[in-house]
DRENSETI-425790 format. One record per residue (C-alpha): residue number from 1; residue in one letter; chain; x, y negated, z. Coordinates in steps of 0.05 Angstrom, whole numbers. Last residue first. Layout:
// DRENSETI-425790
<mardo NUM; a; A; <X; Y; Z>>,
...
//
This chain:
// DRENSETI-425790
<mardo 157; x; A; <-738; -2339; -1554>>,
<mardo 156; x; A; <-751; -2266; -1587>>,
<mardo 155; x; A; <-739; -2215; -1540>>,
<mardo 154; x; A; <-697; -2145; -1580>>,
<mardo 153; x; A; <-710; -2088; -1536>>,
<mardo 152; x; A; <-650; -2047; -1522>>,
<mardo 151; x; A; <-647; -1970; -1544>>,
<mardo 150; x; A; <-597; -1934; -1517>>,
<mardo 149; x; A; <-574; -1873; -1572>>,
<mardo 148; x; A; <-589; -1809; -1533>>,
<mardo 147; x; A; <-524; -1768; -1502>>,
<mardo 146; x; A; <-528; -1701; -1536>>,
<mardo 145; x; A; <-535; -1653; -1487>>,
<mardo 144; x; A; <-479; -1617; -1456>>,
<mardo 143; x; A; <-471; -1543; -1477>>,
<mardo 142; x; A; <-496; -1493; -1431>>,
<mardo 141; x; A; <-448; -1467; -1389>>,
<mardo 140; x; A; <-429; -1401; -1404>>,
<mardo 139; x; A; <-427; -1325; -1365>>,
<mardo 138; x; A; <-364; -1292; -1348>>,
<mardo 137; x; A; <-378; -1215; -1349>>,
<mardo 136; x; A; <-336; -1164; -1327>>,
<mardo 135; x; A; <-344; -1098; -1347>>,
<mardo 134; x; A; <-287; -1049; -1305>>,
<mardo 133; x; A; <-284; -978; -1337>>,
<mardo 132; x; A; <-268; -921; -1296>>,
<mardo 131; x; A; <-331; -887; -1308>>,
<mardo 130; x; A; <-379; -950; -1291>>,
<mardo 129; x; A; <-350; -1013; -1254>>,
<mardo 128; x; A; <-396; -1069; -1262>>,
<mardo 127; x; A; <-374; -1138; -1252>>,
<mardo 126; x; A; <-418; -1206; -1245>>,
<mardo 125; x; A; <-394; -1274; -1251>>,
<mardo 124; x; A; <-446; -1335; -1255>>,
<mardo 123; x; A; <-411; -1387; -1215>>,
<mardo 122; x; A; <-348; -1385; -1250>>,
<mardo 121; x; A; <-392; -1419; -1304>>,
<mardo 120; x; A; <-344; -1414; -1362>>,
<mardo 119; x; A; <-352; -1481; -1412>>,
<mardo 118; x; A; <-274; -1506; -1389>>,
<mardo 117; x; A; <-249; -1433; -1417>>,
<mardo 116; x; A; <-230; -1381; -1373>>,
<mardo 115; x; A; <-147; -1366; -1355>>,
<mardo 114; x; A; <-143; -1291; -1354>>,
<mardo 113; x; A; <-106; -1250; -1305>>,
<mardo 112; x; A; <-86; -1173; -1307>>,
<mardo 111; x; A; <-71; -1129; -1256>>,
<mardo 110; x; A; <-65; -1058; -1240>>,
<mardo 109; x; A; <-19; -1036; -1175>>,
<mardo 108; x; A; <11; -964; -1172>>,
<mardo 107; x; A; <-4; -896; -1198>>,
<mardo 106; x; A; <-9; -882; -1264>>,
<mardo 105; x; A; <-15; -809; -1292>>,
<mardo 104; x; A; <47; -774; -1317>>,
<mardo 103; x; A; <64; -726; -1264>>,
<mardo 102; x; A; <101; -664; -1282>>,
<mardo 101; x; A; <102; -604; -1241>>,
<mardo 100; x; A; <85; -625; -1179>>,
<mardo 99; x; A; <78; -579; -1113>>,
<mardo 98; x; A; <22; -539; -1073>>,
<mardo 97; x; A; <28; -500; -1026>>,
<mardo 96; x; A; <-4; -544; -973>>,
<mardo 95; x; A; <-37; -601; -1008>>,
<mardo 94; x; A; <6; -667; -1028>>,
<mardo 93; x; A; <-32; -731; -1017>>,
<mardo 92; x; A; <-54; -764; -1076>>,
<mardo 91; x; A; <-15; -819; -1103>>,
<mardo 90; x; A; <-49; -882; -1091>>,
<mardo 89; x; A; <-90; -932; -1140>>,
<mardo 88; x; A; <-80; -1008; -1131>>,
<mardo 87; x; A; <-137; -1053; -1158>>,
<mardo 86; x; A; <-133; -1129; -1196>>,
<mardo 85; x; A; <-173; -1174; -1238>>,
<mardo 84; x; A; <-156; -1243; -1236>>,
<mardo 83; x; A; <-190; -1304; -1270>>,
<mardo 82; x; A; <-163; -1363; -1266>>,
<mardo 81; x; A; <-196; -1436; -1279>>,
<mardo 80; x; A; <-213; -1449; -1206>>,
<mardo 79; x; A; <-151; -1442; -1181>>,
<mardo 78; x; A; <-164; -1370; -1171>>,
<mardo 77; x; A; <-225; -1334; -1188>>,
<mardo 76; x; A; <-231; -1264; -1153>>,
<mardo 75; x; A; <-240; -1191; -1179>>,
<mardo 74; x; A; <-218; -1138; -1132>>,
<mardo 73; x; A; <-219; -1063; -1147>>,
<mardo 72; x; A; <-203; -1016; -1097>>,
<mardo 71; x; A; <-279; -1017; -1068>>,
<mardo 70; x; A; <-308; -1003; -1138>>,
<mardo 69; x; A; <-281; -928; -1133>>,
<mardo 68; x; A; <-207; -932; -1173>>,
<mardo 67; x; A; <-191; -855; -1217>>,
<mardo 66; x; A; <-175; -906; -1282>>,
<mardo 65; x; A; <-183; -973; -1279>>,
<mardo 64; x; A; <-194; -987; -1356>>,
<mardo 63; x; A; <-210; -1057; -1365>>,
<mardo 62; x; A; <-259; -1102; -1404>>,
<mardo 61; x; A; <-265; -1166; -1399>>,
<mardo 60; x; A; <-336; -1195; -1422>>,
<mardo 59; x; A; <-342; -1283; -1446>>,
<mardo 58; x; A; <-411; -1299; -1444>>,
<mardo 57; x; A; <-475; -1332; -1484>>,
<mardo 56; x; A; <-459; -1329; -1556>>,
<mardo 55; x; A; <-412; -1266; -1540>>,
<mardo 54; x; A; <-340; -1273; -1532>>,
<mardo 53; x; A; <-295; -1209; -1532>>,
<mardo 52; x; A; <-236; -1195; -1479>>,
<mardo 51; x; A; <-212; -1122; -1482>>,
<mardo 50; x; A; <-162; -1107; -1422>>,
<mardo 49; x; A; <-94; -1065; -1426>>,
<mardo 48; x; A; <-55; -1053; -1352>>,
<mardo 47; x; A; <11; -1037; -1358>>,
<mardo 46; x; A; <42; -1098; -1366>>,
<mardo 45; x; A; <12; -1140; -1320>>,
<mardo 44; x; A; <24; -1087; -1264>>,
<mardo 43; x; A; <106; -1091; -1285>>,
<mardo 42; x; A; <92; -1177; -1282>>,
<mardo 41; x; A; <62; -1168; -1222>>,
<mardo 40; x; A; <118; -1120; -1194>>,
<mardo 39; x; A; <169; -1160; -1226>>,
<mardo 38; x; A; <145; -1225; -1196>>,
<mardo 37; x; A; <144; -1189; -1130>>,
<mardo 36; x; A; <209; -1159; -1127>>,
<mardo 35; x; A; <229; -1237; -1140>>,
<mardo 34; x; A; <259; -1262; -1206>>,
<mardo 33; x; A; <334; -1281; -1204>>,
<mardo 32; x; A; <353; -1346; -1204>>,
<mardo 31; x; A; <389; -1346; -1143>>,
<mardo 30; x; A; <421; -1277; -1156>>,
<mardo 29; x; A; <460; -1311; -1205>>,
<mardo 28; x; A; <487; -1357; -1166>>,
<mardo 27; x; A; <510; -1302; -1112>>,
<mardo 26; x; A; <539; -1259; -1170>>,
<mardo 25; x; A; <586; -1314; -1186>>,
<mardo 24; x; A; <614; -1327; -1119>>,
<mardo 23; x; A; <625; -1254; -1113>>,
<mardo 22; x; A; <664; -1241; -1172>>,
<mardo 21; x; A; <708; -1307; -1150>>,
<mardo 20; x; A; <722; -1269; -1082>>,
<mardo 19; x; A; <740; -1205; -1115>>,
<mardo 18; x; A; <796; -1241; -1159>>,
<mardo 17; x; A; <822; -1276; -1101>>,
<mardo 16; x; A; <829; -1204; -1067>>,
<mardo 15; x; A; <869; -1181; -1132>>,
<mardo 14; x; A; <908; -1230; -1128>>,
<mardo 13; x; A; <925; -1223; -1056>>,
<mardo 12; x; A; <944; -1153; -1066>>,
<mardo 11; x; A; <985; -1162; -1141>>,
<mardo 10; x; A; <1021; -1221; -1085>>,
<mardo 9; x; A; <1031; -1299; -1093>>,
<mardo 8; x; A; <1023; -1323; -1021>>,
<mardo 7; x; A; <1059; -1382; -1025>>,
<mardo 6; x; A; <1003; -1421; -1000>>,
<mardo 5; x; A; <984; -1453; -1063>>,
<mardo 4; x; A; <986; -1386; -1086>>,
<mardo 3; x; A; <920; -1365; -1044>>,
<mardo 2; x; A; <876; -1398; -1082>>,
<mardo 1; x; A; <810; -1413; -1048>>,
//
């Protein structure tokens, strides 16, 4: 709204017009800004490394999970394509007496997701979590046989 089209041409009104435009542009770009959650994911993402090799007969992920029992760690196929590998660990509660000094180790959410290749058999996942080190292992599908040539009897007439 312009306010000097009103006759009301003051350094106060100005000044208030000015304000209002500020806002209308930091509206539209809060739009398009990413959710808490995308940057929380995307923080998680991030931060958490993973090994992928492929073997003749699997795919492995590997991923440090540091200070997680097997119960905080969740591994789930999404989409069916998707594989997502996620845990949370918490800060430990505070003893009596006892105060930080410096604290460097992680704490929050650890994800990571990896989309599988068409041969993965989702349906053959297994997991192992051993010294803070997640193994998962996507076994294969066996590669499609050949199709045989058809052969079609020749009749004589």
């Amino acid at each position: 709204m312009d306010f000097r089209l009103m006759g009301l041409d003051s350094p106060l009104f100005n000044t208030l017009h000015h304000i209002m435009d500020l806002t209308d542009d930091t509206t539209e770009k809060n739009l398009n800004a990413p959710t808490r959650t995308y940057v929380r994911d995307a923080k998680a993402m991030a931060a958490t490394p993973a090994d992928v090799k492929e073997y003749p007969n699997s795919y492995v992920f590997v991923v440090d999970m540091p200070g997680l029992k097997s119960g905080d760690i969740k591994v789930q196929v999404e989409d069916d394509n998707v594989l997502l590998i996620s845990g949370e660990r918490k800060r430990e509660e505070e003893k009596e007496g006892a105060k930080y000094l410096k604290m460097e180790r992680r704490v929050g959410k650890f994800m990571r997701k990896f989309v599988l290749p068409e041969n993965a058999n989702v349906e053959g996942i297994s997991a192992v979590c051993q010294d803070g080190v997640l193994t998962v292992t996507v076994n294969k599908l066996p590669p499609p046989e050949p199709k045989k040539p058809k052969t079609i009897e020749v009749k004589i007439a």
